[in-house]
C-alpha positions as CSV (number, residue, x, y, z in Angstrom):
1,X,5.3,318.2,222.2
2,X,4.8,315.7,225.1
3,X,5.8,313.0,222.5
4,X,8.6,314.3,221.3
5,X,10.1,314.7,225.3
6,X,8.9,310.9,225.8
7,X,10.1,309.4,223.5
8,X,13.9,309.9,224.5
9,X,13.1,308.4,227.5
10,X,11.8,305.8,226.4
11,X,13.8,304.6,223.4
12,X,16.3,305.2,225.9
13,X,16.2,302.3,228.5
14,X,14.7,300.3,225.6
15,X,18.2,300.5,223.8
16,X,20.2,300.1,227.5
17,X,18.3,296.8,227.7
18,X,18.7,295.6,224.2
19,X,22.5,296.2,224.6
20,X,22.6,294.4,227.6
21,X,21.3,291.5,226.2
22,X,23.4,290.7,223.9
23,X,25.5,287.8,224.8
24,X,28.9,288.7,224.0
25,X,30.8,286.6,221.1
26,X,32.7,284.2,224.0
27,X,29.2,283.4,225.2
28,X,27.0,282.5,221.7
29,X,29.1,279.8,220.5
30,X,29.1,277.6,224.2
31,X,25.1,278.0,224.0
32,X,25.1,276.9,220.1
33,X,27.3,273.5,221.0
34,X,25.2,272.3,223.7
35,X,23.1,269.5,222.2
36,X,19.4,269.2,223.0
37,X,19.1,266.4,226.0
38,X,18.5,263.1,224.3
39,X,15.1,261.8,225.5
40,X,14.7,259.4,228.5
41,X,14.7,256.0,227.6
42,X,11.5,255.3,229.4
43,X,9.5,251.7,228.7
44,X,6.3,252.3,226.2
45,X,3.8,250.1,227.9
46,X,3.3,248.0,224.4
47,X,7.3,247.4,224.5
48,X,6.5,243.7,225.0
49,X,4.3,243.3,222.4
50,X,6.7,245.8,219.7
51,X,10.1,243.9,220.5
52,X,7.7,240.6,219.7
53,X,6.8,241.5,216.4
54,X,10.4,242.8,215.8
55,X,11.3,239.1,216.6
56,X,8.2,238.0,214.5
57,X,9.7,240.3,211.3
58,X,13.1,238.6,211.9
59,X,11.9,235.5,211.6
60,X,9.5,236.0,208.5
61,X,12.5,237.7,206.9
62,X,14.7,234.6,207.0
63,X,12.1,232.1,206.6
64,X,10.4,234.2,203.7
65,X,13.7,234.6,201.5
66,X,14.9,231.0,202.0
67,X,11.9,229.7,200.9
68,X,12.3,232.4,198.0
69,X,8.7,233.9,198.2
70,X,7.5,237.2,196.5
71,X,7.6,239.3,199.4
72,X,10.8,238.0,200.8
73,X,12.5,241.9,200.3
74,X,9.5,243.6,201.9
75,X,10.4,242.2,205.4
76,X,13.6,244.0,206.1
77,X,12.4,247.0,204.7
78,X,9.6,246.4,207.4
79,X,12.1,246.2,210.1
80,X,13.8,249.3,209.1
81,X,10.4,251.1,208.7
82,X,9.7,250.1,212.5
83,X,12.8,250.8,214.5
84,X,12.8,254.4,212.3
85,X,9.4,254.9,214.2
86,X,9.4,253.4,217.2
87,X,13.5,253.9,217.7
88,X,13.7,257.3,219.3
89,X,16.5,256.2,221.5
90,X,19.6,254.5,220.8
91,X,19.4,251.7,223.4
92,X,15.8,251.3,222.0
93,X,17.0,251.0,218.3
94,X,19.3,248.8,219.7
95,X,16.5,247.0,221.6
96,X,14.5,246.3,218.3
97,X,17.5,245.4,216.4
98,X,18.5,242.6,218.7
99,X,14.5,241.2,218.7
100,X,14.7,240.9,214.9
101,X,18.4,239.6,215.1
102,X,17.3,237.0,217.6
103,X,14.1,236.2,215.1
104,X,16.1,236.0,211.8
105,X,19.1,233.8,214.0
106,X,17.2,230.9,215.5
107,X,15.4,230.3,212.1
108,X,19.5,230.6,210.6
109,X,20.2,227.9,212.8
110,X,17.5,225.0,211.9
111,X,16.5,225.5,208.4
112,X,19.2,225.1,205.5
113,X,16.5,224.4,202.6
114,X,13.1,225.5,202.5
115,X,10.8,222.6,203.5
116,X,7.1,222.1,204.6
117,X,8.0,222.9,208.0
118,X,9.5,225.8,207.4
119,X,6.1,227.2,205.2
120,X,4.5,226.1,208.5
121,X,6.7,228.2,210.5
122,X,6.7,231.0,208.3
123,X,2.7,231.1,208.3
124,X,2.1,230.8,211.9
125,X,4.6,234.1,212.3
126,X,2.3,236.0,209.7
127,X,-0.7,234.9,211.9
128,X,0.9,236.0,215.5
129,X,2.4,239.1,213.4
130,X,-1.0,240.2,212.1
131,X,-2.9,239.8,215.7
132,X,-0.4,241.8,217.3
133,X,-0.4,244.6,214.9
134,X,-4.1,244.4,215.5
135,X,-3.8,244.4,219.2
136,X,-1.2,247.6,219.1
137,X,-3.0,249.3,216.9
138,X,-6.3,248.8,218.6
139,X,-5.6,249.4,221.9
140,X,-2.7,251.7,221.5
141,X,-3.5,253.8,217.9
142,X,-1.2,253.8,214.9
């Protein structure tokens, strides 16, 4: 019997405050538009090193396809595979994207043909590009 007297009272205030909290229809839609915050386009302290080997990919990519080698196709794909992880901003997509741009461009500019100095080239940039994947990936993981 005690139950059945308590229980009005406390379904009660229970329903009051379930009504209450309802937003009403004006108010659900402004809290549905508002877009998470985009995060803070704060420096990783391997930056230096990552828009590096975006220039280092750039590079490789031109060299690699004007000298018409087998993995000429992987290096772009490389590029997109790294400013899809490391991108999480726009001004830092855009960061990458200009290293590589810069990379691919100043190789653009000197080579026409693929000659000796350019295998030279592009062999020094897959020795600078494999110690610093080593060196982020050592000291920072990944």
């Amino acid at each position: 019997m005690a139950v059945a007297v308590l229980t009005p009272l406390l379904v009660s205030p229970l329903a009051q405050a379930q009504q209450r909290a309802k937003p009403s229809a004006k108010e659900a839609p402004k809290e549905q538009a508002k877009e998470p915050p985009a995060p803070a386009d704060v420096p990783a302290p391997y930056d230096r090193d990552l828009m590096r080997m975006a220039e280092v990919i750039g590079s490789l990519a031109f060299l690699r396809n004007l000298c018409a080698t087998p993995d000429a196709a992987e290096w772009p794909a490389r590029m997109k595979a790294l400013i899809e992880a490391e991108g999480i901003t726009p001004a830092r997509r855009d960061r990458l994207a200009g290293a590589y741009n810069r990379g691919y461009r100043s190789y653009a500019l000197t080579y026409r043909v693929c000659t000796p100095a350019a295998h030279e080239a592009a062999a020094r940039f897959l020795a600078e590009g494999e110690r610093l994947s080593h060196g982020l990936a050592g000291r920072f993981g990944g």
